[in-house]
C-alpha positions as CSV (number, residue, x, y, z in Angstrom):
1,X,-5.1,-48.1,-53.8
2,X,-4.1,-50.2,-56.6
3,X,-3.0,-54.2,-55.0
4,X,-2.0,-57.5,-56.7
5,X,-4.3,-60.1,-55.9
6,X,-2.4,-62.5,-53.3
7,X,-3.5,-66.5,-53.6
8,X,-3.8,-68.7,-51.0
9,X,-0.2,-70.0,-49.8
10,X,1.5,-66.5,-50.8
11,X,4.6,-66.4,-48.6
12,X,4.5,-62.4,-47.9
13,X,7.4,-60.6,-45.6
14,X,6.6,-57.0,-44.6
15,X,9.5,-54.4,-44.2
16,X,8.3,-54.1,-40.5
17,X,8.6,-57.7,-39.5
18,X,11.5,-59.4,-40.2
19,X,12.8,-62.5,-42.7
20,X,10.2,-65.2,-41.3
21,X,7.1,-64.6,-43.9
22,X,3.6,-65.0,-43.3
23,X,1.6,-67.3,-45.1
24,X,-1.7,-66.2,-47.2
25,X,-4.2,-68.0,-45.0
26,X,-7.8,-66.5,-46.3
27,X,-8.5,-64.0,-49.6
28,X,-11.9,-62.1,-49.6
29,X,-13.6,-63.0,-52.6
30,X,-13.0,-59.9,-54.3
31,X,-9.3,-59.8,-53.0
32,X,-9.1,-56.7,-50.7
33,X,-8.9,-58.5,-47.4
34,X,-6.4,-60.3,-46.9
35,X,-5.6,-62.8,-43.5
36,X,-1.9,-64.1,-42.9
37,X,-0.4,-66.3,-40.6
38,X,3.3,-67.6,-39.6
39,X,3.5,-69.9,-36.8
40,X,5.4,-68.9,-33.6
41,X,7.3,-70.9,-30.4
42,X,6.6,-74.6,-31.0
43,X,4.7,-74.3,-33.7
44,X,1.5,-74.8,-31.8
45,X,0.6,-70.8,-31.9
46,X,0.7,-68.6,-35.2
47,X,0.7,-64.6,-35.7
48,X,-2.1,-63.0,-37.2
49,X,-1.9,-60.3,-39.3
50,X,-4.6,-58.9,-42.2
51,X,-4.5,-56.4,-45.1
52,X,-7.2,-54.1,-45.8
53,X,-6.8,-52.7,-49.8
54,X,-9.3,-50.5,-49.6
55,X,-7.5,-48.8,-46.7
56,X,-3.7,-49.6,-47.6
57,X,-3.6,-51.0,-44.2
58,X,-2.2,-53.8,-42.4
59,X,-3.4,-54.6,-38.6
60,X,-1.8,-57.3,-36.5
61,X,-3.1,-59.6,-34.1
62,X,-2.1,-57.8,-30.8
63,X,-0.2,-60.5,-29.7
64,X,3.6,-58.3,-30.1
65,X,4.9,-61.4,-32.4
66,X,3.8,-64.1,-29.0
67,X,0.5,-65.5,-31.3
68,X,-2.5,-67.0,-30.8
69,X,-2.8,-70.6,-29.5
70,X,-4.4,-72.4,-33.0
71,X,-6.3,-75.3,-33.7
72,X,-5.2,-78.0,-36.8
73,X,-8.4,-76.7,-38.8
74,X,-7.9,-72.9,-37.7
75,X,-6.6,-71.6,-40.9
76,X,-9.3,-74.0,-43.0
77,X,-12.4,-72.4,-40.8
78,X,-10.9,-69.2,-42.1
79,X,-11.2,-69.7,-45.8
80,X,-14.3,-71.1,-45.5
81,X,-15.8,-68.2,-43.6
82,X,-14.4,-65.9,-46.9
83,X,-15.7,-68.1,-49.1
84,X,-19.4,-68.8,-47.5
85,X,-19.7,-65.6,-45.9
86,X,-22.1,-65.0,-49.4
87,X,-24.0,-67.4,-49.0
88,X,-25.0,-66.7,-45.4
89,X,-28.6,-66.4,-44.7
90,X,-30.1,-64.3,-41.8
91,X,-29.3,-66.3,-38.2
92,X,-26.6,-68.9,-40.8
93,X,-23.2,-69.1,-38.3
94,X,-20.2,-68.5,-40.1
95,X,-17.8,-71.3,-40.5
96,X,-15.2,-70.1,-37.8
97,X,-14.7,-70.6,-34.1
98,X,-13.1,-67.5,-33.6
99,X,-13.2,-64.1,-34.1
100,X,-9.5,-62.1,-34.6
101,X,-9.4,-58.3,-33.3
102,X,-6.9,-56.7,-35.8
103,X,-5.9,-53.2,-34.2
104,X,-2.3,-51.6,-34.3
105,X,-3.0,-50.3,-38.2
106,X,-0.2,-49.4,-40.2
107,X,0.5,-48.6,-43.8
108,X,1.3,-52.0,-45.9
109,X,4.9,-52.1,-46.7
110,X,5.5,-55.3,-48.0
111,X,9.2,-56.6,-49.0
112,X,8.9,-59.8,-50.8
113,X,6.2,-61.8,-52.0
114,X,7.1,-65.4,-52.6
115,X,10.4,-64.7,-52.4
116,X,10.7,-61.9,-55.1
117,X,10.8,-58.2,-54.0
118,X,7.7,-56.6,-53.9
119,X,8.1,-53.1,-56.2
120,X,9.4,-55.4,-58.7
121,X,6.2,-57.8,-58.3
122,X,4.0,-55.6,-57.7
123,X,4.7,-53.4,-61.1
124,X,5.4,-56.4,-63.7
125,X,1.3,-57.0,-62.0
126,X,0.4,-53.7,-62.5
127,X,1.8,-53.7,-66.1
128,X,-0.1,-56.6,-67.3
129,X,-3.2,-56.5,-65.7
């Protein structure tokens, strides 16, 4: 499945999921996994959801929109873990606390990303590179 590469800070909104988007929180080095987050309650808990390219899939957090308690330097640990995993040697701990358990996959049907729909997006990308 073809994808656009999403950055870091992306604000993405799924047709599945309402106005509030998710933020891009960690990009795979080769862009096909994808880890989003948009904070819930108080603001001291965010929902987890993640995009698999290679599949066309999006699992979610298991939470049903309630979200994970998170830590000030959850969403850094994350990026770091993409972007060390590499580097990694045999018995190396990843640079993350915790471990999310995506289940509940459905197709990816996103609306919007940064604001601007996503066929439209997605096909000016596809266009030009």
């Amino acid at each position: 499945m073809g994808s656009r590469i999403l950055a870091l800070g992306d604000k993405v909104t799924f047709h599945d999921t309402g106005r509030k988007p998710f933020n891009v929180r960690a990009v795979s080095p080769d862009g096909s996994v994808v880890i989003l987050s948009r904070p819930v309650g108080h603001g001291d808990s965010a929902e987890y959801t993640m995009i698999d390219w290679h599949q066309g899939m999006r699992g979610t957090d298991g939470t049903t929109g309630a979200g994970i308690r998170i830590a000030s330097q959850a969403h850094h640990r994350l990026h770091r873990f993409f972007t060390e995993r590499a580097s990694l040697r045999d018995g190396d701990v990843p640079a993350t606390q915790s471990i999310l358990a995506f289940g509940d996959w459905t197709p990816v049907q996103i609306a919007t990303v940064n604001g601007r729909p996503w066929p439209e997006l997605h096909q000016a990308t596809s266009e030009h590179g």
